[in-house]
C-alpha positions in Angstrom: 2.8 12.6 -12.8 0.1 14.2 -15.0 -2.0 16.7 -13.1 -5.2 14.9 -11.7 -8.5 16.1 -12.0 -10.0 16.0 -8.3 -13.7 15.1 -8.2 -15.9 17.8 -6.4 -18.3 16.7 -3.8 -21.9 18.4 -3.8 -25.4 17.8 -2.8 -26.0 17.2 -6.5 -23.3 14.6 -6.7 -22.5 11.1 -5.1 -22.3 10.9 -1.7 -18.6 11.2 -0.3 -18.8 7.7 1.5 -19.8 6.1 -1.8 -17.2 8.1 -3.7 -14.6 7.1 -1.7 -16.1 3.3 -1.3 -15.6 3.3 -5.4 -12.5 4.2 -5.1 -10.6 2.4 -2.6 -12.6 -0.4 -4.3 -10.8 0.6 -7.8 -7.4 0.8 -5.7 -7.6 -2.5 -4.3 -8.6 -4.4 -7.7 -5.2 -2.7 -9.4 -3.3 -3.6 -6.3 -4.2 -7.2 -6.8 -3.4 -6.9 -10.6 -0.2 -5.4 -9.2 0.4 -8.8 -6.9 -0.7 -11.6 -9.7 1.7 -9.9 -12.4 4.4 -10.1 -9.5 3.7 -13.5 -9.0 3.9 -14.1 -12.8 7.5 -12.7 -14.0 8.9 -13.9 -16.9 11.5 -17.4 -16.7 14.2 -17.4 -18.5 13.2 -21.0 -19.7 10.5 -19.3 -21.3 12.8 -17.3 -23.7 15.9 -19.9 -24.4 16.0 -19.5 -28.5 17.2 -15.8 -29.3 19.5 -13.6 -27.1 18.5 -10.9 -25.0 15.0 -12.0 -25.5 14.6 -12.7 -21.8 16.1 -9.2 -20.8 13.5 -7.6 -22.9 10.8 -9.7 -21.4 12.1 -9.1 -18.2 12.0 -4.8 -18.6 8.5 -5.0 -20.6 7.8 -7.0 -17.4 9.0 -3.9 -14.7 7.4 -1.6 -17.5 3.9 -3.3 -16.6 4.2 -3.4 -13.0 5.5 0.0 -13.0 2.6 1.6 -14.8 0.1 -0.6 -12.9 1.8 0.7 -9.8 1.2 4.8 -11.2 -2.5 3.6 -11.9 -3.0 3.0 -8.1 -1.0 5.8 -6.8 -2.9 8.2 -8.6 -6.0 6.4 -7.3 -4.5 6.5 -3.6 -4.0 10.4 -4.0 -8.0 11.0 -5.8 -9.0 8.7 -2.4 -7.5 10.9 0.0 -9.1 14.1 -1.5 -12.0 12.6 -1.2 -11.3 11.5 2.4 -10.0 15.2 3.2 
């Protein structure tokens, strides 16, 4: 995972309730892009004319989920700085 650039909370700056409220609010939308694209997998009646079409759909599928999934984690760990 890339290093992450932690945000600094100041007087100056947003209010640490409001930071983290933004957030967990951005963790939660991803997590439910994460649970519609689960519900949504490719069907192999989808992809009958060619071969190995359906494989490929099925990886680009994981490939998706998988960098959604990196999107919320790194979310999770700016959250929990925040929270600290």
């Amino acid at each position: 995972m890339k290093n992450l650039i932690m945000p600094t909370l100041c007087l100056n700056g947003t209010s640490k309730k409001d930071l983290l409220a933004q957030y967990v609010g951005c963790m939660n939308a991803v997590q439910d892009a994460i649970r519609v694209l689960a519900d949504n997998s490719p069907h192999e009646r989808d992809y009958q004319l060619g071969p190995g079409k359906f494989t490929f759909a099925l990886d680009a599928h994981g490939e998706r989920l998988n960098a959604l999934e990196a999107v919320r984690a790194e979310l999770e760990m700016i959250a929990e700085h925040i929270a600290a």
